[in-house]
C-alpha positions in Angstrom: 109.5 80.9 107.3 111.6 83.4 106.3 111.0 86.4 108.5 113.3 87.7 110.8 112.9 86.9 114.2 115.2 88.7 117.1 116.5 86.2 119.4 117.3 83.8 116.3 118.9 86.8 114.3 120.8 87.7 116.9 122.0 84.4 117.5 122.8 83.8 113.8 124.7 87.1 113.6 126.9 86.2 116.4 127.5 82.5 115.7 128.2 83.4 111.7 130.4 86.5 112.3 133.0 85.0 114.6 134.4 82.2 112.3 133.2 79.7 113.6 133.0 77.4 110.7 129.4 77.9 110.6 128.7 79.0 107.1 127.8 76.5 104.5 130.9 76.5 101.4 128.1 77.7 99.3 127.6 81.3 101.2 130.8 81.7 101.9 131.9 84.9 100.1 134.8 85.3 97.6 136.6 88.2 97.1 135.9 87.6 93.3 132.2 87.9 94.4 132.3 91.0 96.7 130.4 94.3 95.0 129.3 91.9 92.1 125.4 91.9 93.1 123.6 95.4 91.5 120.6 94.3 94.1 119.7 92.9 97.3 116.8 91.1 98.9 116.5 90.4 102.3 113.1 87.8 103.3 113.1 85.1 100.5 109.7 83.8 101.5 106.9 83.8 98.5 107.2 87.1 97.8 111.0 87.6 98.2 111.6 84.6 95.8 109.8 85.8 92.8 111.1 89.4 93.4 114.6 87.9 92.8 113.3 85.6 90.4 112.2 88.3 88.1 115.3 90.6 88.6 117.5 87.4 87.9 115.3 87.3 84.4 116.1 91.2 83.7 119.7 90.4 83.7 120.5 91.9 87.4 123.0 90.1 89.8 121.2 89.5 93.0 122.4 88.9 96.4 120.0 87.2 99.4 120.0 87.1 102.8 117.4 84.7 105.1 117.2 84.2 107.9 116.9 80.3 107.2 120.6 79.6 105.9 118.9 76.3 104.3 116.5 78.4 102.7 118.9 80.3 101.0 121.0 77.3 100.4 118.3 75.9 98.2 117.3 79.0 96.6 120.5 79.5 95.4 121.1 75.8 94.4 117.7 76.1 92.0 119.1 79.5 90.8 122.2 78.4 89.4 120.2 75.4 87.7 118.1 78.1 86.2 120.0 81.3 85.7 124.0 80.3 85.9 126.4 80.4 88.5 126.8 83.9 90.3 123.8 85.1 89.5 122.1 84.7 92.7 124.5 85.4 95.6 123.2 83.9 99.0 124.7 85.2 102.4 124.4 84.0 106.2 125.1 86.6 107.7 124.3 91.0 107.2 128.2 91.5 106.8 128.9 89.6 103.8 125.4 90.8 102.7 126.7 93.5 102.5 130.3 92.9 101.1 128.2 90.9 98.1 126.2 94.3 97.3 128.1 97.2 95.0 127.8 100.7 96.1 125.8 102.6 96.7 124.2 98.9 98.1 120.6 98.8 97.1 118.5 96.5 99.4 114.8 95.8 99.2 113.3 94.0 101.8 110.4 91.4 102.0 109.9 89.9 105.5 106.2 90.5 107.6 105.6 94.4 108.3 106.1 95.8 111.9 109.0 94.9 114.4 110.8 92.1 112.1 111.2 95.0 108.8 112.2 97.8 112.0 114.8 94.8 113.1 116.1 94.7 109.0 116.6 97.8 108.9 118.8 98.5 112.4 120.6 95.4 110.7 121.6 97.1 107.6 122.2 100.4 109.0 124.9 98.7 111.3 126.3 97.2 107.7 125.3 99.2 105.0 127.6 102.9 104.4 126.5 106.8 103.3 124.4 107.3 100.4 123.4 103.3 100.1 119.4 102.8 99.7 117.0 100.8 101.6 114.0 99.8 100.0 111.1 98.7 102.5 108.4 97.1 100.5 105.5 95.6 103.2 102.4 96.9 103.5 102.7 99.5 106.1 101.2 102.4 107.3 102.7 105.9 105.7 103.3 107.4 109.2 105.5 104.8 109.5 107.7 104.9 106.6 107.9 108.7 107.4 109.3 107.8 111.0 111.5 104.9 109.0 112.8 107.4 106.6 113.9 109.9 108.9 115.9 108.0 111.0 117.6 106.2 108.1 118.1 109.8 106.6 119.5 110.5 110.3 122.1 107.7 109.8 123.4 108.8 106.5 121.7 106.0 104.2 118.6 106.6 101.9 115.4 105.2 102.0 112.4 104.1 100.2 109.1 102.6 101.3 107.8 101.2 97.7 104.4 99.1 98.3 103.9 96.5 95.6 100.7 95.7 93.8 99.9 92.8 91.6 100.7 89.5 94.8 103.5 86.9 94.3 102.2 86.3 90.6 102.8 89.8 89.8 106.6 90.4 91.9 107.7 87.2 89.5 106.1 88.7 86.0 106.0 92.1 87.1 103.9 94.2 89.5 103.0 98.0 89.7 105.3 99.6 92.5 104.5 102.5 94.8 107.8 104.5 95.7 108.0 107.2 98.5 111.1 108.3 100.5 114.7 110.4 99.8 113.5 111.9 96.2 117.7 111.4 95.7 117.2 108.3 95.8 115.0 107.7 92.3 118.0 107.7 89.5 119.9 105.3 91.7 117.2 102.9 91.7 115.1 103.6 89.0 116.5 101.5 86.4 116.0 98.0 88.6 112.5 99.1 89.7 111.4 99.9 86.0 113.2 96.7 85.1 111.0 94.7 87.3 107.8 96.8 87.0 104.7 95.6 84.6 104.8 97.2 81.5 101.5 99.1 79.9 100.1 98.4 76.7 102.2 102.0 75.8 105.5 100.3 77.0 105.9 102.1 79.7 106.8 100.7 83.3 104.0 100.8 85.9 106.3 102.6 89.0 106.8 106.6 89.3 108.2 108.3 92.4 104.7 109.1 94.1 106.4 111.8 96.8 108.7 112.3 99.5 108.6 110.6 103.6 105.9 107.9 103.1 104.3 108.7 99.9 104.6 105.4 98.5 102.7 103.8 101.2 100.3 106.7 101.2 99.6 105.8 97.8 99.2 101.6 98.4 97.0 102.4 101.3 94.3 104.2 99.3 94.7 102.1 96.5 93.9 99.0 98.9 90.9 100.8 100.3 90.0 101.4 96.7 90.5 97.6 95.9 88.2 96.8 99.1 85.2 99.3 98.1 85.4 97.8 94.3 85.8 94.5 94.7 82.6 95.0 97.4 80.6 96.7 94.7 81.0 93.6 92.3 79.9 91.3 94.8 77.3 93.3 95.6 76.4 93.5 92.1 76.9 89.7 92.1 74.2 89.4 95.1 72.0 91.9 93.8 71.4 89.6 90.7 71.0 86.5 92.5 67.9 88.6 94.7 66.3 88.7 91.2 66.4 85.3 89.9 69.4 84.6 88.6 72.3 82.1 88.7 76.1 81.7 88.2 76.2 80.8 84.3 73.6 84.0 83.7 75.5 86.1 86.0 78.5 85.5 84.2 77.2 86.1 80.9 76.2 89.4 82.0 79.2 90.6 83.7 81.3 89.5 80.2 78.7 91.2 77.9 79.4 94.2 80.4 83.2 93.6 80.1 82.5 93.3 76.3 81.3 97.3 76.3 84.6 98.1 77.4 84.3 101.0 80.5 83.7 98.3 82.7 86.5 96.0 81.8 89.0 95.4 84.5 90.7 92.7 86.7 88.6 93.3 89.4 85.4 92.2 86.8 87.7 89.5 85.8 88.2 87.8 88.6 84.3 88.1 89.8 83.4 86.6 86.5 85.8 83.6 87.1 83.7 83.4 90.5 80.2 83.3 89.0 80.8 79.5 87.7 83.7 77.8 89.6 82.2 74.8 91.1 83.1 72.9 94.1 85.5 70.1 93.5 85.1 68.6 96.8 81.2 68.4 96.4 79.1 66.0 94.6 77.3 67.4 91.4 77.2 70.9 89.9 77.2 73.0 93.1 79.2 76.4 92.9 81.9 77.2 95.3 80.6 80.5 96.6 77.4 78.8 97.7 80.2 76.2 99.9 82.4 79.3 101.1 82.4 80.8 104.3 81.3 84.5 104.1 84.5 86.2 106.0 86.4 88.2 104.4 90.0 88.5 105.8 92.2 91.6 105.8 95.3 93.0 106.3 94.4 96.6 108.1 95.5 99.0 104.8 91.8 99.9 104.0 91.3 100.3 108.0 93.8 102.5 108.2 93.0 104.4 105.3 89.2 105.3 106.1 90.6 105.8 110.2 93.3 108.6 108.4 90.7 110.4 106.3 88.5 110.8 109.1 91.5 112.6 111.1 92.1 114.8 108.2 88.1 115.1 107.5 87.6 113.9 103.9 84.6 112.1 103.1 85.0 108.5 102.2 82.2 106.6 103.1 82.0 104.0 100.4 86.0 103.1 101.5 84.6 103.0 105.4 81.4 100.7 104.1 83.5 98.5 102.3 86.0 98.2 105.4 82.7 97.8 107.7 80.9 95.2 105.1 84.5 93.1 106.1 84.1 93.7 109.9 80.3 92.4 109.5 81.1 89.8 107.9 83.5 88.1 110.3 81.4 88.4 113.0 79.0 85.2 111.4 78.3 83.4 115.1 76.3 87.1 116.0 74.6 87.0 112.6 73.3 83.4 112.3 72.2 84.2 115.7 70.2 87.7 114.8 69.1 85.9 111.6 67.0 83.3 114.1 65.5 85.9 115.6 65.0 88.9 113.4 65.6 87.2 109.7 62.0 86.3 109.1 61.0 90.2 109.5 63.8 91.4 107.6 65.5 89.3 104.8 62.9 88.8 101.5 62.9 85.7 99.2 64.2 86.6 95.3 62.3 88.5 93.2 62.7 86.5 90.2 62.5 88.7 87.0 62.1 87.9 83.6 62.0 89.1 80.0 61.4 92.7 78.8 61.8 93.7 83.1 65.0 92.0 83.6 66.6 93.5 80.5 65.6 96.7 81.7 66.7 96.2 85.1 70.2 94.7 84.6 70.7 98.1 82.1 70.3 100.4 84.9 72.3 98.1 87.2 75.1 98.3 85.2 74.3 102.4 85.3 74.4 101.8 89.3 78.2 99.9 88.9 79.6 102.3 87.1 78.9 105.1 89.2 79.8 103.5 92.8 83.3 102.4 91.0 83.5 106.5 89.7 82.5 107.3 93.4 84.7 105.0 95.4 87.9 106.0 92.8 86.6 109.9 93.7 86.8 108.6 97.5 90.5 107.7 97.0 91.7 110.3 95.1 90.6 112.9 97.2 91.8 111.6 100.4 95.1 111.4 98.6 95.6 114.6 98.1 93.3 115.5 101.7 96.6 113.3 103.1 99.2 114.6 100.8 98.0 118.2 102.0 98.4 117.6 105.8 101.5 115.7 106.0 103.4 117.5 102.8 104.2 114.1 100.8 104.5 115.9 97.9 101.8 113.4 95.7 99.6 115.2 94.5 101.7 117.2 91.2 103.0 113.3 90.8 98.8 112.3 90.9 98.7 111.8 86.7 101.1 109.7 86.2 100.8 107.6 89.8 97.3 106.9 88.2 98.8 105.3 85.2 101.2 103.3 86.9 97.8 101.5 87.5 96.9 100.1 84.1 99.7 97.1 84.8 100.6 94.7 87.2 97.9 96.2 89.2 94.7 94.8 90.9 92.7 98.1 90.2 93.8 97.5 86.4 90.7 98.8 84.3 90.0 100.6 81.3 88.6 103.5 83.9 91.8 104.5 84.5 92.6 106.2 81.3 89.6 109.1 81.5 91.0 109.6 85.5 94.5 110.0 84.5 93.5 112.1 81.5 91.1 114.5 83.7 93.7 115.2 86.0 96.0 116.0 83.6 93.6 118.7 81.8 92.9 119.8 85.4 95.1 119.4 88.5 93.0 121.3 90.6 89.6 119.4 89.9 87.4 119.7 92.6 86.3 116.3 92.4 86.9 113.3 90.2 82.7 113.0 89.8 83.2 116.5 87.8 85.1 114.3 85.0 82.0 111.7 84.1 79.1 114.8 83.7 77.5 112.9 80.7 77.8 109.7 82.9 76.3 110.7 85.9 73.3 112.9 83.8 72.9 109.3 81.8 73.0 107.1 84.7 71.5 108.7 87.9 68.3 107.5 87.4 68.7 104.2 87.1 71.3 104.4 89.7 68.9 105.3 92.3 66.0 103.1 91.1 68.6 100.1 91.2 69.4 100.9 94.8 65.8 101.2 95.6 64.8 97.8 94.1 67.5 96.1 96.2 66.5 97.7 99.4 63.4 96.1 98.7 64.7 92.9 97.6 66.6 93.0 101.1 69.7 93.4 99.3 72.1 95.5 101.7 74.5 97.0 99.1 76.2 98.6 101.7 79.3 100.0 99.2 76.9 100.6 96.6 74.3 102.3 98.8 77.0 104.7 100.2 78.7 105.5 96.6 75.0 106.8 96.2 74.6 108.7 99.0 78.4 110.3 98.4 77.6 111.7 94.6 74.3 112.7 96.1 75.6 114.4 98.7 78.8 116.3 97.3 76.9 117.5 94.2 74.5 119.6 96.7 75.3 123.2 98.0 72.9 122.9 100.7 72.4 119.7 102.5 68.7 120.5 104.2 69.5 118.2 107.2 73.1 119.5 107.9 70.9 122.6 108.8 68.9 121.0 110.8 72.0 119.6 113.0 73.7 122.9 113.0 70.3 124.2 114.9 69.7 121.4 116.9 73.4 121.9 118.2 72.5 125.5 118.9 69.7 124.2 120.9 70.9 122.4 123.5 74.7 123.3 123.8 74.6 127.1 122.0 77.2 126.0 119.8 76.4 128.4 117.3 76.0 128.0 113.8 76.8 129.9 110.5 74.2 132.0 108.2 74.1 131.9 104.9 74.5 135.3 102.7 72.7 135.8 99.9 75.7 134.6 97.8 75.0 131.8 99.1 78.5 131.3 101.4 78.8 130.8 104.3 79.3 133.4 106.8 82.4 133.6 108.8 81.4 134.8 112.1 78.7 132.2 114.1 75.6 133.3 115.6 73.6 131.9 118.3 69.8 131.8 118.1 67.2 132.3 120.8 65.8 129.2 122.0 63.7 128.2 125.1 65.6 126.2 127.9 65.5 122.6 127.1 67.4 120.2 129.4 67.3 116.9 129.2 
């Protein structure tokens, strides 16, 4: 309800800013109250609200605008219950928004990415003066904070696209942030953002300026698709044990005694382990709510765009695409139950129920198998980072270290994994690959990796994330992929595309050369 909508803002704007009498007493502005508020939010919605809420408990004056004037009405009313008068300073209008904030006026705003944040922001550049700072924190695609920094540059003002991790629960307690924009901008703002920011277990806030144009959004892209590919690999993990007998109160005694080890342990395992049990309220006896929830899985188009932008810029990511692709399958459910009708009996196979001495062993080298698709997928993400960064010159990747630890907070890829990434590209910025960090893992753990994988396929257990993490470390730990080869030939074959020869270095050569083959058309 509180998103910005044009014909209604600009109604609002005009009926508010010509005196009418329109503004309620309690957003009238003072002059006692003008350049009192250190921050701004514009969009009070669920988001918005807790933002202010947790600045309010840091200490910080805040000013609001909605466009709702009741809505901010109430807000402030509960405010000034809670925190004191003149704490929270509500507005109806962008003018004495903007009269509330001091200067340089720091604004973040929270309303629905797209048109209604582009509308925001034409509204405070027609209010807002040189050098003040606009904070855009949706989830929206780098290219476009890059285009939305430039032309807010253009107008004299200063911007930021900051992407926030962690939901409503974690903008009220504390979230990890994901700045990108003018790099003057950091001192001016840095105090509020590290105010609001989750703390680590070291003290230190979860936010660090990740890079210049749309870094910051670069950043929360990848670390979505990340979220989408791990979370996909616990469920998968969650299906794969159900394929061999066993059921919510075992699965979640597994997954703890796996958090219990400690490499493993994360929110992401968390909240799967919460899943495991949780029975349906609404249903009669001891049945489990996954076995009454519909199998869609809804998103909001980061991971998409994240896979669709490492394909332009050719980085290999195929355990992000699965996990975007295991989403897309599973909202088309109508075309599946229909397939299943036909095709299921021939394909899908009952549970292979395992017990004792077997099961032991087999849930030892799943856990092998989890650990390595989360190392592959977090590889994935890293690398098209700086594949992204290297294209577009965000500047990210020198930041890379200590973006990773902004992580351990706040944060839904929170895990103790983190801590050996960070630390690896510290000893080495230029490491080839994030697999070359987890040697002893990989040597431990690639055997049971691939016999996992194998018993699922036969179970008739997709795995489709886990499946492709395999395929990725199998693939980039090769110098010679036998059927890329074969490809390169077949290409000469029928279109005498040439192909490249290999010296007895073993590089490639840089001039192509065309075989002789016999006329083949098709």
């Amino acid at each position: 309800h509180c998103h910005p909508n044009e014909k209604r803002s600009a109604a609002a704007r005009v009926t508010m800013s010509s005196g009418t009498g329109v503004i309620p007493p309690s957003l009238q502005v003072s002059g006692d109250q003008e350049g009192k508020a250190d921050v701004g939010i514009v969009g009070i919605g669920v988001m918005g609200s807790n933002l202010a809420l947790n600045l309010l408990s840091k200490g910080f004056v805040v000013a609001v605008w909605n466009l709702e004037v009741d809505v901010t009405q109430k807000f402030v009313a509960e405010c000034d219950k809670d925190f004191g008068a003149g704490k929270l300073l509500g507005s109806a209008t962008y003018e004495d928004f903007a009269k509330l904030l001091r200067p340089p006026r720091k604004s973040f705003i929270l309303v629905t990415a797209g048109k209604a944040t582009d509308m925001v922001i034409e509204n405070l550049k027609r209010v807002f003066s040189a050098n003040d700072i606009i904070v855009d924190t949706g989830n929206a695609h780098f290219k476009d904070q890059s285009r939305r920094a430039e032309e807010v540059e253009a107008a004299g003002l200063r911007f930021l696209g900051m992407g926030i991790s962690g939901g409503a629960e974690g903008a009220r307690k504390g979230p990890a942030f994901f700045p990108g924009g003018t790099l003057s901008i950091w001192e001016d703002i840095r105090p509020i953002v590290e105010a609001a920011a989750a703390k680590a277990k070291d003290g230190r806030p979860c936010v660090t300026m990740n890079g210049r144009g749309g870094a910051g959004s670069c950043v929360k892209m990848y670390h979505n698709a990340g979220e989408y590919a791990v979370l996909q690999i616990w469920a998968e993990t969650f299906a794969i044990m159900r394929g061999v007998g066993l059921e919510g109160s075992k699965i979640r005694e597994v997954l703890e005694s796996w958090k219990a080890k400690g490499p493993l342990d994360s929110y992401m395992l968390d909240i799967t382990i919460q899943v495991a049990t949780k029975k349906d309220d609404a249903a009669e006896g001891a049945t489990l709510l996954v076995d009454r929830t519909a199998d869609m899985i809804g998103s909001k188009g980061t991971g998409l765009w994240s896979v669709q932008v490492a394909m332009d810029v050719g980085c290999p990511a195929p355990s992000l695409a699965a996990a975007v692709l295991a989403r897309q399958m599973s909202m088309v459910r109508p075309e599946r139950m229909i397939n299943e009708k036909r095709l299921g009996g021939f394909v899908q196979r009952p549970a292979q129920k395992l017990e004792g001495p077997e099961l032991d062993s087999f849930l030892e080298e799943l856990e092998h198998a989890v650990f390595l698709s989360i190392v592959a997928s977090y590889a994935q993400m890293f690398q098209c980072v700086r594949a992204v960064d290297k294209e577009f010159e965000l500047e990210i990747t020198p930041n890379l270290p200590r973006i990773i630890s902004t992580f351990r907070a706040g944060c839904i890829l929170q895990g103790a994994l983190l801590e050996p990434m960070t630390k690896a590209f510290e000893a080495d910025p230029n490491l080839s690959n994030l697999l070359c960090a987890f040697p002893k893992e990989i040597e431990t753990g690639m055997d049971a990796f691939r016999k996992t994988m194998a018993t699922a396929a036969l179970a008739g257990e997709p795995a489709t994330v886990m499946q492709a993490s395999l395929g990725y470390l199998a693939t980039m730990t090769r110098a010679t992929m036998v059927a890329g080869q074969v490809v390169s030939l077949q290409r000469d074959v029928f279109g005498r595309h040439g192909f490249k020869r290999l010296k007895t270095s073993g590089e490639a050569t840089e001039e192509s050369y065309n075989a002789d083959w016999p006329d083949m058309i098709p």
